[in-house]
N, C-alpha and C positions, 0 to 999 in steps of 0.2 A: 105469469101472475106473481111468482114470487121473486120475478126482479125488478116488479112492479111497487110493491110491498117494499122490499129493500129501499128502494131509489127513493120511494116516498118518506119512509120511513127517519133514513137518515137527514133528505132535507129538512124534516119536520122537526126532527131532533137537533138540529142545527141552530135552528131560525128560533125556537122556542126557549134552548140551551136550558134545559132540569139543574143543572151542575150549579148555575149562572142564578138561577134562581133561588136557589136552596140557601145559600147564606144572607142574602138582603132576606127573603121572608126570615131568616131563622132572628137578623134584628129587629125586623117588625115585629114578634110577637114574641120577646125577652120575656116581657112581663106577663103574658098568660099562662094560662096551667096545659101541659100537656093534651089533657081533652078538648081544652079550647083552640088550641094550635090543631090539631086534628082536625076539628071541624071546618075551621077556616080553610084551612088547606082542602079539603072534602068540598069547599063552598066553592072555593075561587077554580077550581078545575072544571067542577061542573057546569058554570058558567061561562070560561073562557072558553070551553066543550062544543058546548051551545051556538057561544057568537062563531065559532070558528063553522061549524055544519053550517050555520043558516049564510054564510059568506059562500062553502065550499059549492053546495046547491042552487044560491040562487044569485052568485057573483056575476057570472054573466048574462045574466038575463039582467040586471043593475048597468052591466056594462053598454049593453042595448037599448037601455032609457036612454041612456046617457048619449048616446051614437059615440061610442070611444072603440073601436076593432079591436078585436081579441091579441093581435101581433103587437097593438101600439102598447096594451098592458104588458107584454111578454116582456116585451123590451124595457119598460118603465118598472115594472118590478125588477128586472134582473140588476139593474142599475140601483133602485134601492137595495135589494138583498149583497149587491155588493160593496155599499157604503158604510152597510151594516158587518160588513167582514173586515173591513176594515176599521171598525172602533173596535172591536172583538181583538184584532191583532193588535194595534196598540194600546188595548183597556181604556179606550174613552168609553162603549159602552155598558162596562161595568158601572165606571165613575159617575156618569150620569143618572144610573138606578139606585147609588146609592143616594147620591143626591136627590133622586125625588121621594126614598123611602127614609131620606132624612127630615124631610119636610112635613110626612106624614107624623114622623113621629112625634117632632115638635107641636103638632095640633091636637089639643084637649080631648076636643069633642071628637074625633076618631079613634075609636076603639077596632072597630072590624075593618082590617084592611084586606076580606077577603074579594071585595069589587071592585075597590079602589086602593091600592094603584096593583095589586097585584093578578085580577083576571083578567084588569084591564087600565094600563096599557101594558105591562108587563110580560104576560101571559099572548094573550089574544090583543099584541101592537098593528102596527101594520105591516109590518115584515111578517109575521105570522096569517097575518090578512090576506096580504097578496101570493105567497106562498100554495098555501091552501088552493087561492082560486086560481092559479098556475094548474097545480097538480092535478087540479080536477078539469080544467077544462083542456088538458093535454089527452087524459081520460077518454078510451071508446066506446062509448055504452054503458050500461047500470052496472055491466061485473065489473070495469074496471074503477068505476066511480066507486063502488064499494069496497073496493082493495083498497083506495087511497084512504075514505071515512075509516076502516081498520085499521092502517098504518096511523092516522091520528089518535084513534083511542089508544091502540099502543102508546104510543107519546104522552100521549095528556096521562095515561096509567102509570108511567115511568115518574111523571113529572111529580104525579101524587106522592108517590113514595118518596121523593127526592124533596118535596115540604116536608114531609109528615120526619121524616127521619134528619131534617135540615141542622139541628144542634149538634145532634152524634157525629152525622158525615163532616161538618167541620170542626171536630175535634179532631177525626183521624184525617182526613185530609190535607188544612190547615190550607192558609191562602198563597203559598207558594204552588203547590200541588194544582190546584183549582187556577192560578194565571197561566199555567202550561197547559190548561187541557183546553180553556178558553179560549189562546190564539191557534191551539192545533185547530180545532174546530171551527174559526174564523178562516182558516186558511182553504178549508175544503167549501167552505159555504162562498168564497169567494168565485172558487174553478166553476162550483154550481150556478153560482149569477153570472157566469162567462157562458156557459150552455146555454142557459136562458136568453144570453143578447142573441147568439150566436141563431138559434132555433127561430128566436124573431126576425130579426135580419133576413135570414135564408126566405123565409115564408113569405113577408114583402119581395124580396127578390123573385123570388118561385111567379109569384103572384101577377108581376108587371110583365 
């Protein structure tokens, strides 16, 4: 169970990237007061918390409406998780979140950007999306379902603290620090969406 926990853990940590997040929200809410950055941050986790459970629980039975097989998702996620490792390795998908959290900021009438754009898509995207219903439908039984629901609250608790404290960490940080730990992190998240073709493949094959 606890290389259950780990293995979930880190993909989660990965796909979500707290680090990666911490400085686009810390520009989104320049202009709030410390309690009001609190809260949002408190808002937008709880939220993207949420969509991520109601995905991890009832993804596949979504995927069964749909008549789409569990193996063809395996595969179709692990190819986005690793498109997704690759804007992380080159920073296009920094560049992208700043750009949409520059867009927010440009607009008047948005003041609370704890649902838009940061529980969601930021937080809870679709690499977070499919991730999740990966992990869980790899999952055997309620214990292990529940290992992986904990390994996400771990996450999403890490993530909070990495809002809430987003101005301080990039002060000592600063953005040299944070593009180095962004493509290590792309780089592991990439091997992982290589496991995930790899495990679907296999399972079509096993299968025929």
């Amino acid at each position: 169970m606890t290389e259950l926990f780990l293995s979930a853990f880190v993909t989660l940590f990965v796909v979500i990237d707290p680090p990666g997040c911490a400085p686009i929200y810390a520009g989104l809410v320049k202009g709030a007061t410390a309690r009001q950055a609190a809260t949002m941050a408190a808002r937008a986790c709880a939220i993207a918390l949420a969509i991520l459970v109601v995905f991890a629980l009832f993804g596949e039975d979504l995927l069964g409406a749909l008549h789409i097989e569990l193996n063809s998702f395996r595969i179709a996620g692990g190819i986005m998780l690793f498109v997704i490792a690759m804007d992380m390795v080159f920073e296009k998908r920094t560049q992208r979140r700043e750009e949409r959290a520059e867009k927010v900021r440009h607009t008047p009438e948005v003041e609370d950007v704890s649902v838009f754009p940061m529980a969601m898509p930021m937080i809870a995207g679709p690499g977070s999306i499919a991730t999740v219903m990966l992990l869980t439908a790899r999952a055997k039984g309620t214990e292990e379902t529940l290992v992986v629901l904990a390994a996400l609250g771990a996450v999403m608790l890490l993530t909070l603290v990495a809002l809430a404290a987003a101005g301080p960490l990039m002060r000592v940080l600063g953005t040299r620090v944070e593009a180095v730990i962004t493509r290590l992190l792309g780089v592991l998240l990439a091997a992982l969406a290589a496991q995930y073709v790899i495990d679907g493949v296999k399972a079509v094959l096993t299968a025929t």
